[in-house]
C-alpha positions as CSV (number, residue, x, y, z in Angstrom):
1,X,136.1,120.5,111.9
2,X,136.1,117.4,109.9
3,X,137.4,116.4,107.1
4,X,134.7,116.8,104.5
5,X,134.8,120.5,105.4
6,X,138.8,121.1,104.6
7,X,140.4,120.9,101.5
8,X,141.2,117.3,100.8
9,X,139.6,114.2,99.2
10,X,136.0,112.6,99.5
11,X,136.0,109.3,97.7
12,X,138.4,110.5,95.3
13,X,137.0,114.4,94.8
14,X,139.0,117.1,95.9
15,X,136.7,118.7,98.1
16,X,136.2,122.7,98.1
17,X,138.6,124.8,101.0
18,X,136.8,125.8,104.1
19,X,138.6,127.4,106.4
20,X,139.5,126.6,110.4
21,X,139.3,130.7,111.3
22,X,137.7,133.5,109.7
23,X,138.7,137.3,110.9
24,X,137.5,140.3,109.5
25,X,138.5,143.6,109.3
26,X,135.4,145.8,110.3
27,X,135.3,147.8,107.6
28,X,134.9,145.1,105.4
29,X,131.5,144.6,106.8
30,X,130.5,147.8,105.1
31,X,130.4,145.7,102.1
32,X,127.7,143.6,101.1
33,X,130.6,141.0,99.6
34,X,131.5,141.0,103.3
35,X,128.3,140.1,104.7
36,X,127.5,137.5,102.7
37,X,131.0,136.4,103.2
38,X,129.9,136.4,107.4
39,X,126.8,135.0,106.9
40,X,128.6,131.7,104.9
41,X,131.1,131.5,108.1
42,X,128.5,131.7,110.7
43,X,126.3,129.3,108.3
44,X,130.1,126.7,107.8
45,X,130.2,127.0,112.1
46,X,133.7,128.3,111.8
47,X,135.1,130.7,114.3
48,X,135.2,134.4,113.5
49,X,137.3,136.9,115.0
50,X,138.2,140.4,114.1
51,X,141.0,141.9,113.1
52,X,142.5,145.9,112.6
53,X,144.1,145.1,109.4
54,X,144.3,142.1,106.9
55,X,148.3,142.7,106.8
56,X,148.1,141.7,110.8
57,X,147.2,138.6,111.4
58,X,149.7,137.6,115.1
59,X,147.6,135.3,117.2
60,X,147.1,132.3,115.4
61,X,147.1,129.5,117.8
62,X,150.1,126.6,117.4
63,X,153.0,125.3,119.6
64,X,155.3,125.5,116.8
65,X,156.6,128.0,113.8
66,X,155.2,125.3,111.1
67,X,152.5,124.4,113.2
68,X,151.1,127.9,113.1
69,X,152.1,127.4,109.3
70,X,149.9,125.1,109.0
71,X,147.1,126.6,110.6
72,X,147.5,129.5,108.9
73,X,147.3,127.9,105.4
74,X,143.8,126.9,107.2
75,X,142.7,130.7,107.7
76,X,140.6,133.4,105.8
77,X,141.3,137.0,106.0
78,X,138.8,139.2,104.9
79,X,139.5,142.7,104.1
80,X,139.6,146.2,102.0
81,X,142.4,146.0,99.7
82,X,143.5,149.5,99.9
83,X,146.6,149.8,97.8
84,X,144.9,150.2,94.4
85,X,147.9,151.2,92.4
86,X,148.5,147.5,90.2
87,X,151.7,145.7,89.9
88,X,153.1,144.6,86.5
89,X,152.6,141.1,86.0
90,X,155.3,140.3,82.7
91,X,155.4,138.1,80.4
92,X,151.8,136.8,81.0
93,X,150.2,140.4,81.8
94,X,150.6,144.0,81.9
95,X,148.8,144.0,85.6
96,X,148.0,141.6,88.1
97,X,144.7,142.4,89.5
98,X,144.8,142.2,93.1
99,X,141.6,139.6,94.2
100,X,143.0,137.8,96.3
101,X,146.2,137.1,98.1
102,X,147.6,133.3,99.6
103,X,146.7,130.4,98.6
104,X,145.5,126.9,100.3
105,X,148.0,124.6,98.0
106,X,150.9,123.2,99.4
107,X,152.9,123.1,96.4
108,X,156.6,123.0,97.3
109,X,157.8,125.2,94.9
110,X,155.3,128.0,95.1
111,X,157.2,131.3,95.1
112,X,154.9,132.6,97.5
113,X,156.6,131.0,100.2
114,X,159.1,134.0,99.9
115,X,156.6,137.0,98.3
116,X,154.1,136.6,101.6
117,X,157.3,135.5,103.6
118,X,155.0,135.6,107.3
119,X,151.9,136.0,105.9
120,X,151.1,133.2,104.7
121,X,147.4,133.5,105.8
122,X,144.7,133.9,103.1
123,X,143.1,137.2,102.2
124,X,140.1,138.0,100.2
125,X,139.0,141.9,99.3
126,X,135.6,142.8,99.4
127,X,135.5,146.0,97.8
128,X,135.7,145.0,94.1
129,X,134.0,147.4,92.6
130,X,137.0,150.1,93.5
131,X,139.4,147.2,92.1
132,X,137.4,147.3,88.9
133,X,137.4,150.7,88.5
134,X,141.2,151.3,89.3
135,X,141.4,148.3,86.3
136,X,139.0,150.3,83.6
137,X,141.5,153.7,84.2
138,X,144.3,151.5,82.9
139,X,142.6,150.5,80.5
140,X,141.2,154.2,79.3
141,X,144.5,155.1,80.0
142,X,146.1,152.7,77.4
143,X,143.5,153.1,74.8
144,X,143.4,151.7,72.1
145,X,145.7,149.5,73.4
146,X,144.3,146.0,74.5
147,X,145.5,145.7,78.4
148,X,145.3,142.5,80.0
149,X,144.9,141.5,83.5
150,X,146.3,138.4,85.5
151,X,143.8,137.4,88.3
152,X,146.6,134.3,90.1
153,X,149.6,136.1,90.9
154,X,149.5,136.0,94.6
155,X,146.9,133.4,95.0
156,X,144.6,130.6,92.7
157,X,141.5,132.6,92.7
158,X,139.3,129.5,91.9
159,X,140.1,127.8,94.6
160,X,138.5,131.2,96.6
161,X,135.5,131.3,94.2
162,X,132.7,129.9,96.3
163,X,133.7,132.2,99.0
164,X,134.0,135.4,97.1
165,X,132.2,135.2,93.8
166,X,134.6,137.7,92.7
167,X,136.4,135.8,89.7
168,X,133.0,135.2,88.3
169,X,132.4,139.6,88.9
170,X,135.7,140.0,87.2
171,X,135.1,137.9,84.3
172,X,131.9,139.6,83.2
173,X,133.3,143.2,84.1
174,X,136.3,142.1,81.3
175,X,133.7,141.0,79.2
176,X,132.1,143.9,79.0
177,X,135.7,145.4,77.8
178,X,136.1,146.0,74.3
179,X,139.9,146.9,75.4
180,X,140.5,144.4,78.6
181,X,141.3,141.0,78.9
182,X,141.3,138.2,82.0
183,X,143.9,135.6,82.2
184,X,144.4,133.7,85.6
185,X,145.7,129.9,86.4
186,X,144.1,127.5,88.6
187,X,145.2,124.4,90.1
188,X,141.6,123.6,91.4
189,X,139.2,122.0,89.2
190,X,135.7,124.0,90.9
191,X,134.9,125.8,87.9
192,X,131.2,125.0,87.3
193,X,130.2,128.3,88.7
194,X,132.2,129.9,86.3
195,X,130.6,128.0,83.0
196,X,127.5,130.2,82.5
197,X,129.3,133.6,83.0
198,X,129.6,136.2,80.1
199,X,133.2,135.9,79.4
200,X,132.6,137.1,75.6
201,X,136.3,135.2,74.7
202,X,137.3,138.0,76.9
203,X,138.9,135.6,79.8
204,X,141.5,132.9,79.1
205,X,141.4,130.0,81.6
206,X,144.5,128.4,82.2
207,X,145.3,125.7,84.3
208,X,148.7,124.9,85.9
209,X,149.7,121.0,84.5
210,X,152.4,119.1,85.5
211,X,154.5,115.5,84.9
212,X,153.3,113.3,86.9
213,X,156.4,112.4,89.7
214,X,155.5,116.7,90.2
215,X,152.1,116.7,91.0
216,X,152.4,113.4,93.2
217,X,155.6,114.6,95.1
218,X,155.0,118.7,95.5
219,X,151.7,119.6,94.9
220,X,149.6,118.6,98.2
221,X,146.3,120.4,98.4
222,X,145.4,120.9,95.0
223,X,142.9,119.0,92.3
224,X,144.5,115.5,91.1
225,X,145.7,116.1,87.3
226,X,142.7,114.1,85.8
227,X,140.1,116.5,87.8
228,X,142.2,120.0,85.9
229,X,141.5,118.2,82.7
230,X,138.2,117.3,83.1
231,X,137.7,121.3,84.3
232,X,139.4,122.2,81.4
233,X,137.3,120.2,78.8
234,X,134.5,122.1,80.9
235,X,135.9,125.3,80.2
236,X,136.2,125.3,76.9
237,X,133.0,124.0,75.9
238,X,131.9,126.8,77.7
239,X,133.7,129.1,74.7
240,X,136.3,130.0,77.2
241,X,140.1,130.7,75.1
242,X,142.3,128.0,77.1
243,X,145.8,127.4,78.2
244,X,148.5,125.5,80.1
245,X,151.3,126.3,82.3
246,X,153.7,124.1,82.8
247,X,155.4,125.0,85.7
248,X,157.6,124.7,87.3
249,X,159.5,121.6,84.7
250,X,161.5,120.3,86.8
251,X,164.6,118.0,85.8
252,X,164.1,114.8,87.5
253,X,165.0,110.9,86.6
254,X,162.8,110.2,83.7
255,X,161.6,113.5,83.2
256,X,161.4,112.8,79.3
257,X,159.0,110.0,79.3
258,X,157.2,112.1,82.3
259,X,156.6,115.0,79.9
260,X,155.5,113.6,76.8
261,X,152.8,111.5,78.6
262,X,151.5,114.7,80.2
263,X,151.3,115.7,76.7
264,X,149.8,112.4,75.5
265,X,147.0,112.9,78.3
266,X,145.9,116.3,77.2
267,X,145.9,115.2,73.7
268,X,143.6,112.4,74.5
269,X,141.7,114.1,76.8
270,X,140.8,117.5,75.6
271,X,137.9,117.9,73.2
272,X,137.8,119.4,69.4
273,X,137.0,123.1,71.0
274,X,140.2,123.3,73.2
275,X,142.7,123.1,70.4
276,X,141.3,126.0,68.6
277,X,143.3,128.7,70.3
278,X,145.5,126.9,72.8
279,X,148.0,128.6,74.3
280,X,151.2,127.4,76.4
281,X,153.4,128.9,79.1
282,X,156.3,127.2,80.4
283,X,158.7,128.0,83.3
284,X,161.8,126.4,84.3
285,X,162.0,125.4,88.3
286,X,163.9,128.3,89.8
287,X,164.9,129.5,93.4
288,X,166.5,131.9,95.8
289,X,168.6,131.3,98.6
290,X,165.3,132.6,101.0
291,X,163.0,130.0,99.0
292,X,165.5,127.1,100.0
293,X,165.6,128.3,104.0
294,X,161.7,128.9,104.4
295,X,161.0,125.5,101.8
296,X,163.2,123.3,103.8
297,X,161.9,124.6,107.1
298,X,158.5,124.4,106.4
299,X,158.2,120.9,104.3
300,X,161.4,119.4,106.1
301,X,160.5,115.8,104.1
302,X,160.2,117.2,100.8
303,X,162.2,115.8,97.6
304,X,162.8,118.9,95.8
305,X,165.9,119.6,94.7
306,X,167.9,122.8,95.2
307,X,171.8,122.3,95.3
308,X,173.1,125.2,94.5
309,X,176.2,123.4,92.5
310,X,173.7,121.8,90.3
311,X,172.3,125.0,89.0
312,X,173.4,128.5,87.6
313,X,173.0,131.8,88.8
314,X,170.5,134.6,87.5
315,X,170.7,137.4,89.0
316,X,167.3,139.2,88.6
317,X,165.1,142.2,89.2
318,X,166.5,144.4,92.2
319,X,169.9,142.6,92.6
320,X,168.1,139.0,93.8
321,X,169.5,136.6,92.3
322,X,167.7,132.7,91.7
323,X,169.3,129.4,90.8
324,X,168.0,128.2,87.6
325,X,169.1,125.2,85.3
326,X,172.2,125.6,83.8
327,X,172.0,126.0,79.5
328,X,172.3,122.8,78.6
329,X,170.0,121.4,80.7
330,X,167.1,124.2,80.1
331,X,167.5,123.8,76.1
332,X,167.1,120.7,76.7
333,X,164.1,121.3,78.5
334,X,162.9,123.4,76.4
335,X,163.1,121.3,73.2
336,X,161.9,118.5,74.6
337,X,158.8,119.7,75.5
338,X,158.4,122.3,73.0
339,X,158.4,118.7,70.4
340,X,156.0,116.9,72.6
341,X,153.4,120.1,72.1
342,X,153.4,120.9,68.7
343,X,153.4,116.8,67.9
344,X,150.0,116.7,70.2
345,X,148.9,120.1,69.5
346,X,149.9,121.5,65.8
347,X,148.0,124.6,66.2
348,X,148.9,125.9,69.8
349,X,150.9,128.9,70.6
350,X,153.5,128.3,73.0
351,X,153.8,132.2,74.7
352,X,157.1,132.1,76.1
353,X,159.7,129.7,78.2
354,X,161.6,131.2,80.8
């Protein structure tokens, strides 16, 4: 396959993902979101196999562990998601709404490394509208309680959207919603199919920013910062409520002056109707003992630090512990960038840092 059909760059565009192997489960060709989604890999020339479950993907072709990585980073999955019970998605949600699982990014840091562990393969579900009606019974059940959904927990669903179309069914099912509400993060910048939907303020779109030494050193595969912003100026001139994550902020020489121009980009960047209800989400890098093993093994050159000595020790939900920045350092962190977005943006909420 070439190169124009992969995700990568094309005269400075980050180009939309194709992928270099499709399977299918067979029942997901009951679905009409299934056959369209054969039709566009028959129409892309890309080679289709079938599989018994989306959870079982054992043949991919490589000579190596992290060659078959690779390749699999490279792969679709198309299946019924049959597990409809939701998980909790805290702070940013109370569910995560299962789209779409993997992602095509290469970012470092990801905590998916560890969640999909050897599945790192990437699965769409056809059968949306059983997602969407598991979604309204949690919202009838926590009437008249608003109950928002968070569409990017296991994967960036805009990065999937020309594929699927099911971030765009999604958004105008919660629009619908006088008690639901869409939030979901992208690191891709292909929104324009998203523009005309009828979101009625019900969706926030939030894009994933970094410092620059982040995005250049541990975020291969995903939109260049300039194309996020230029998405997210897109977005909300489309009425769309907007936000930012900044994750993961990662101490690193010069991180000060690295931060505050991210900041000073936005500001000069984003129009009038961005800063009307911005939100902002920050997260502290973090990592587990497993992230560190599978992250070295798999990116062997990267520059990411995680010495243990350097950091201090949370333990977390279920016993597992992860190595964040030690107090000082994270206040510091957190002041820091907490000054740099209320100087830029007076009237944005910053949601939590963690």
């Amino acid at each position: 396959m070439s190169s124009a059909s992969t995700t990568g760059r094309s005269a400075g565009q980050t180009l939309l993902f194709v992928p270099e192997l499709v399977y299918f489960e067979p029942a997901s060709l009951d679905y009409p979101k299934g056959q369209c989604i054969y039709r566009w890999a028959e129409e892309q020339g890309i080679p289709i196999r079938m599989t018994t479950s989306h959870n079982r993907i054992t043949n991919l072709p490589g000579d190596s562990e992290l060659a078959r990585y690779k390749l699999a980073k490279r792969t679709l999955v198309v299946g019924v998601r049959k597990t409809l019970q939701f998980d909790t998605s805290k702070p940013s949600a109370e569910y995560a709404i299962p789209l779409a699982t993997g992602c095509m990014g290469h970012c470092h840091y990801c905590y998916l490394q560890t969640t999909l562990g050897a599945k790192p393969y990437i699965r769409v579900y056809v059968n949306t509208g059983e997602i969407l009606a598991q979604a309204q019974a949690y919202i009838n059940e926590r009437a008249p309680e608003i109950t928002r959904f968070e569409a990017a927990c296991t994967s960036d669903p805009v990065g999937l959207e020309h594929i699927s179309g099911s971030l765009r069914e999604t958004i105008e099912f919660m629009g619908r919603q006088p008690l639901g509400r869409l939030r979901f993060v992208t690191k891709f910048h292909h929104v324009d199919s998203l523009l005309d939907a009828r979101h009625n303020g019900h969706t926030r779109f939030r894009f994933s920013v970094n410092a620059d030494y982040v995005i250049r050193n541990f975020e291969p595969g995903t939109s260049r910062f300039e194309e996020r912003i230029e998405a997210a100026s897109k977005v909300a001139r489309a009425g769309y409520p907007l936000g930012f994550i900044i994750a993961p902020i990662i101490w690193h020489e010069g991180w000060e002056q690295g931060y505050e121009e991210l900041l000073r980009k936005l500001g000069d960047a984003l129009p009038e109707e961005a800063t009307r209800d911005l939100t902002f989400e920050l997260i502290q890098h973090r990592f587990t003992k497993t992230a560190k093993r599978i992250i070295e093994a798999r990116y062997p050159k990267t520059k990411l630090e995680m010495d243990e000595a350097k950091r201090k020790y949370k333990r977390g939900r279920y016993g597992i512990g992860k190595y964040v920045y030690p107090d000082e350092q994270a206040e510091a962190l957190r002041e820091r960038i907490t000054k740099y977005i209320y100087s830029t943006f007076p009237r944005a909420r910053i949601e939590y840092f963690t």
